[in-house]
C-alpha positions, 0 to 999 in steps of 0.5 A: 235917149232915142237909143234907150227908147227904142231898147225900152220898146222892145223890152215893153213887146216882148213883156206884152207877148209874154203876159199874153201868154200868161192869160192863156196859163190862168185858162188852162189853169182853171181848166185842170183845177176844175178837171181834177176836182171833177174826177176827184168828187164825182169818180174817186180818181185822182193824180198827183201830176196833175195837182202839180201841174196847178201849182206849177201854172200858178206859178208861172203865172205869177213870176212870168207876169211880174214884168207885164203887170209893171208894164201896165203900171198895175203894181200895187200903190200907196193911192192915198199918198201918191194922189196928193202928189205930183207925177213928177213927184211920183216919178223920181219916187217910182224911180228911186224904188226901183234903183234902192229896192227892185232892180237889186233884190231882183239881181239877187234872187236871180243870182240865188235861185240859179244854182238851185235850178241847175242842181234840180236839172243835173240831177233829175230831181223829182217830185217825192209825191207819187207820180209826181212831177220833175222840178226843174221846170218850176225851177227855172220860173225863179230866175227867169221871172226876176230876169224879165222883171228886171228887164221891165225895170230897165224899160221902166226907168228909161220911160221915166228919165226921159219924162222928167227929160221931157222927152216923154209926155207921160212916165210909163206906157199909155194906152187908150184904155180907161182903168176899171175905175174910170169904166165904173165911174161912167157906168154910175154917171150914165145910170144916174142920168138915166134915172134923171131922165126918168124922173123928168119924162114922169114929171111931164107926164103927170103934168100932162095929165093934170 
């Protein structure tokens, strides 16, 4: 199991620095979108290789942050149903999705999307829009987000038997970081103390006065 860890921690660095990456992708992303627009509104230009290059962004934002999002447990659950659960519970759940659903309809999509890939790349395939772009490129986010998806998933299912193992005390990466509902819950707690505070120094105050 020490083995299969320390592979599970590499595959977890490695996803880290690509979500990483990926921030900086939603950036220039933003940064392109808003250009565009600009020269679009205000002088009447615009380019097609430069709308591509959005949805090209956007998509390697989407398929290349796939395996980080899983790193950070931030996938989409069931909140009403796995809260009256147990992590144990949750775990062997988490890990029969992964063997039943992720990790083969990811084989596969990898397995589809290849030839696809290498036929753009042979032939130079280009976009039909004026101006556009090449397409491999956009190409290639297919497979190799689910191959880094599928490594994640990997990283995943060794974390989670080495908890139920016992080996782990938690079945996914823990950082000490509090999720955005944990931020705003001590937000709305420190502001109702403040108010309490208040209402109290003003009790004292017309006590005082009286």
């Amino acid at each position: 199991m020490g083995g299969l860890l320390k592979l599970s921690n590499v595959i977890d660095r490695i996803n880290l620095a690509i979500g990483q990456l990926t921030m900086w992708l939603v950036l220039a992303a933003v940064v392109i979108s808003s250009g565009n627009a600009i020269m679009r509104k205000a002088f009447d230009m615009g380019s097609n290789a430069w709308l591509e290059i959005q949805w090209y962004l956007f998509s390697a934002v989407f398929m290349l942050g796939a395996g980080y999002v899983w790193l950070k447990n931030g996938h989409v659950r069931i909140d009403f149903i796995s809260s009256k659960l147990s992590k144990r519970t949750n775990t062997i759940i988490d890990i029969l999705g992964m063997l039943v659903f992720t990790v083969p309809l990811s084989i596969i999509l990898v397995w589809l999307s290849w030839p696809v890939f290498e036929r753009a790349w042979v032939s130079g395939e280009v976009s039909q829009n004026a101006g556009g772009l090449i397409r491999w490129p956009v190409l290639l986010l297919i497979p190799v987000g689910f191959a880094i998806l599928t490594a994640q998933c990997v990283s995943e299912l060794i974390k989670r038997f080495a908890y139920l193992k016992g080996v782990l005390p938690e079945p996914f990466t823990v950082e000490n970081e509090k999720s955005d509902e944990e931020l705003l819950l001590e937000e709305l707690q420190a502001k109702a103390e403040a108010e309490d505070a208040a209402r109290a120094a003003a009790l004292r105050a017309a006590r005082e006065v009286k």
